[in-house]
VOGU-3710 file (C-alpha; in Angstrom, 3 decimals, decimal comma):
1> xxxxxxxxxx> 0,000/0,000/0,000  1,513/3,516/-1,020  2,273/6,127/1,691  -1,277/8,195/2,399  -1,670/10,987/-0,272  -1,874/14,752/1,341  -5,487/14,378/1,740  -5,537/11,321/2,656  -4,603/8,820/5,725  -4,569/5,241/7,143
11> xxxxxxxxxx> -6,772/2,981/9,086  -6,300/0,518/10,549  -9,200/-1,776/11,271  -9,616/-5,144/13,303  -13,915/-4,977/13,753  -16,980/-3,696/11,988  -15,318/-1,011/9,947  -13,877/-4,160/7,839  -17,497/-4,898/7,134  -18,543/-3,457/3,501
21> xxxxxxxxxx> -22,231/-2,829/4,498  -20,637/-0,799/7,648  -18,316/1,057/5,363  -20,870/1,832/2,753  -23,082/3,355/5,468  -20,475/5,357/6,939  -18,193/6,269/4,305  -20,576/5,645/1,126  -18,499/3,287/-0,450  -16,555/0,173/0,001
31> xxxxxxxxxx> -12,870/0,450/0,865  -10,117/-1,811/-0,602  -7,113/-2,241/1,693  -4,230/-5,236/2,851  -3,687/-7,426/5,718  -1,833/-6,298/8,477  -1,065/-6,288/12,161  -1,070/-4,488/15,267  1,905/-5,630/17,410  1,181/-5,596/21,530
41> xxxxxxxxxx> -2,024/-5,621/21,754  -5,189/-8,059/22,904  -8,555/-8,182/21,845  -11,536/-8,253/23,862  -14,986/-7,290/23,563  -17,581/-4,829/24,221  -21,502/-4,603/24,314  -22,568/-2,143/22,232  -25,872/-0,022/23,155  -25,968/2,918/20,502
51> xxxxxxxxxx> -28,974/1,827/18,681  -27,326/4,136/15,218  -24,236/1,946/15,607  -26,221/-1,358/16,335  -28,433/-0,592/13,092  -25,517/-0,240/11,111  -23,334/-3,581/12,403  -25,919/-5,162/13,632  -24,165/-6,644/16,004  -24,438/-6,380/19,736
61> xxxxxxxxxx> -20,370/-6,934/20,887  -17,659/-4,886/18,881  -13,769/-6,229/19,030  -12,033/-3,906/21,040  -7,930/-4,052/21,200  -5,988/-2,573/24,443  -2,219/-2,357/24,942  -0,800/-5,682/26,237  1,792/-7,118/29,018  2,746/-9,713/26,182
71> xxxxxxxxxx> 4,880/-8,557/23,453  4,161/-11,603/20,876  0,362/-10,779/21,568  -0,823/-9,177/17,975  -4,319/-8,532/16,342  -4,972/-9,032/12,479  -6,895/-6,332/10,486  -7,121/-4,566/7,333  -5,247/-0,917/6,242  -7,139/1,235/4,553
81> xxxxxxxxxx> -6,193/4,271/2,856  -9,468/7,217/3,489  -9,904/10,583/3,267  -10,058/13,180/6,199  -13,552/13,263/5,608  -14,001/10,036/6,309  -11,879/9,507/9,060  -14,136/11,854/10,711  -17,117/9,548/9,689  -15,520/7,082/11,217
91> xxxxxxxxxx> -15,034/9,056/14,483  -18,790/9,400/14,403  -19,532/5,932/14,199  -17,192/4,717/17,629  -18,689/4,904/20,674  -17,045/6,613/23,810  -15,922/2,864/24,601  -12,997/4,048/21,724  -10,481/6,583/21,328  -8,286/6,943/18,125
101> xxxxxxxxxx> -4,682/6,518/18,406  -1,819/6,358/15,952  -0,239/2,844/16,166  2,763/1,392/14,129  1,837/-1,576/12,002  4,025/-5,062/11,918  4,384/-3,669/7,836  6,149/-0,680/8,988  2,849/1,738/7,880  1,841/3,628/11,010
111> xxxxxxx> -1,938/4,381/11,080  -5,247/5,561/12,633  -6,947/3,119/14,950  -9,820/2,735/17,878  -8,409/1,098/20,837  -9,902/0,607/24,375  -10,928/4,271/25,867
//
């Protein structure tokens, strides 16, 4: 995957925003993007109770990654490459269980992602 473009950046997603019906809702269009990993961290889950965000996913537990003790631990996901338009979508559709941090990537990309509020 090329570096991002001025106006545009990375994501890096492990849940629901891999889902093409969740990324045509939020960004209006399905995103193409490559494997990749997030080194240190664990995933675990969390209920979800927004009733725009359960619509959309409909799922009622989202994957959510936090920082772990073990170094080997690592989550899969895909990279996308988006606009700052729809990062801010994007922002919109995580609940307050997320922030957005920059992590590095096991490819050597560094990118946007939701971890563990």
């Amino acid at each position: 995957m090329p570096a991002p473009t001025l106006n545009s950046v990375l994501l890096f997603s492990y849940g629901t925003l891999q889902d093409k019906a969740v990324q045509v809702a939020n960004f209006g269009r399905e995103l193409v993007g490559q494997v990749d990993h997030m080194r240190g961290y664990r995933q675990d889950w969390v209920e979800i109770t927004d009733l725009a965000v359960l619509a959309t996913s409909g799922q009622t537990h989202h994957p959510i990654v936090s920082p772990s003790d073990v170094p080997v631990d690592s989550v899969a996901g895909m990279v996308f490459q988006i606009s700052e338009a729809e990062l801010a979508a994007a922002d919109e559709y995580e609940v307050s269980d997320y922030q957005r941090v920059s992590v590095p990537l096991a490819s050597g990309l560094t990118a946007w992602v939701y971890v563990k509020a």
